[in-house]
N, C-alpha and C positions, 0 to 999 in steps of 0.2 A: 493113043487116045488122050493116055493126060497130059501130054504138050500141048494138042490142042486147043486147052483152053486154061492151062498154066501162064501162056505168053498174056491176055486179057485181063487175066485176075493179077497180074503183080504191075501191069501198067493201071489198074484201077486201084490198087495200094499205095504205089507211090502217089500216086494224083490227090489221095485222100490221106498223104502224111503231109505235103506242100502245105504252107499256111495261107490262107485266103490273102488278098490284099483288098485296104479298107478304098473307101473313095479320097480320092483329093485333099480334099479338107479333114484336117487331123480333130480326133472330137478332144483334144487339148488343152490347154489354157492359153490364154494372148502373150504375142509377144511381148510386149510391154509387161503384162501381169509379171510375164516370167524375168523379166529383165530388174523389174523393181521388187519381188522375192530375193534374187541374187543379189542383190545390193544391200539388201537389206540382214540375208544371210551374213554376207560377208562384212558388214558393220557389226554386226553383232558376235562373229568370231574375232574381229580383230579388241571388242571389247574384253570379252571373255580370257584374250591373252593378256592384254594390259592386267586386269585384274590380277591372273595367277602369276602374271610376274613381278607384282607388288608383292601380294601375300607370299611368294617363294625367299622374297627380297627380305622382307621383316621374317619372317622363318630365320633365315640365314642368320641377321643378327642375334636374333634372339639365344640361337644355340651360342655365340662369341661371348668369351668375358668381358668385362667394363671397360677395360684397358683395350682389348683391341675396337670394341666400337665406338670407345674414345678416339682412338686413333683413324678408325672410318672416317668417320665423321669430321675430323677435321682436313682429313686428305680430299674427302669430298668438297667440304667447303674453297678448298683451296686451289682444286680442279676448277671448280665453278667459276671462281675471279680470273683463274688464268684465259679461259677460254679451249678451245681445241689444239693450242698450238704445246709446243713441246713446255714443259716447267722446268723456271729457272727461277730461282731463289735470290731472293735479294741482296744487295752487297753487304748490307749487315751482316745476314743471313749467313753469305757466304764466307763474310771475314770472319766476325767472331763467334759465329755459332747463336744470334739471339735470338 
């Protein structure tokens, strides 16, 4: 007798644990909207790194003694003239040490 109506009641449970689906039209926001959120999201993290990678940058000096961000700073300068390519030092440079 309780099979009877055991087989009903557990296809009327699972029917009522299924989640509904909505109509067609998502009640969402625009694609465009959402396109220009993401841009803008991701403008504003790419700022947010610039940021803390400055301030990690001056951090870093700050902890160094005078002698070595003396010597940053001029290795830096001297990256900068050379360019990307490999550094080679000038024949002075290289002859007597000036």
């Amino acid at each position: 007798m309780i099979r009877k109506w055991l087989a009903p009641v557990l296809v009327l449970v699972a029917l009522l644990c299924v989640p509904v689906q909505l109509a067609a039209q998502d009640a969402g926001i625009p694609r465009k909207k959402q396109e220009k959120l993401l841009e803008k999201k991701a403008k504003d993290d790419k700022e947010q790194q610039a940021k803390k990678e400055k301030e990690d940058r001056k951090r870093h000096l700050s902890i160094q003694d005078k002698a070595t961000r003396k010597r940053i700073k001029h290795n830096t300068k001297r990256a900068d003239r050379g360019g990307s390519d490999r550094h080679r030092d000038g024949f002075f440079q290289r002859t007597f040490g000036l």
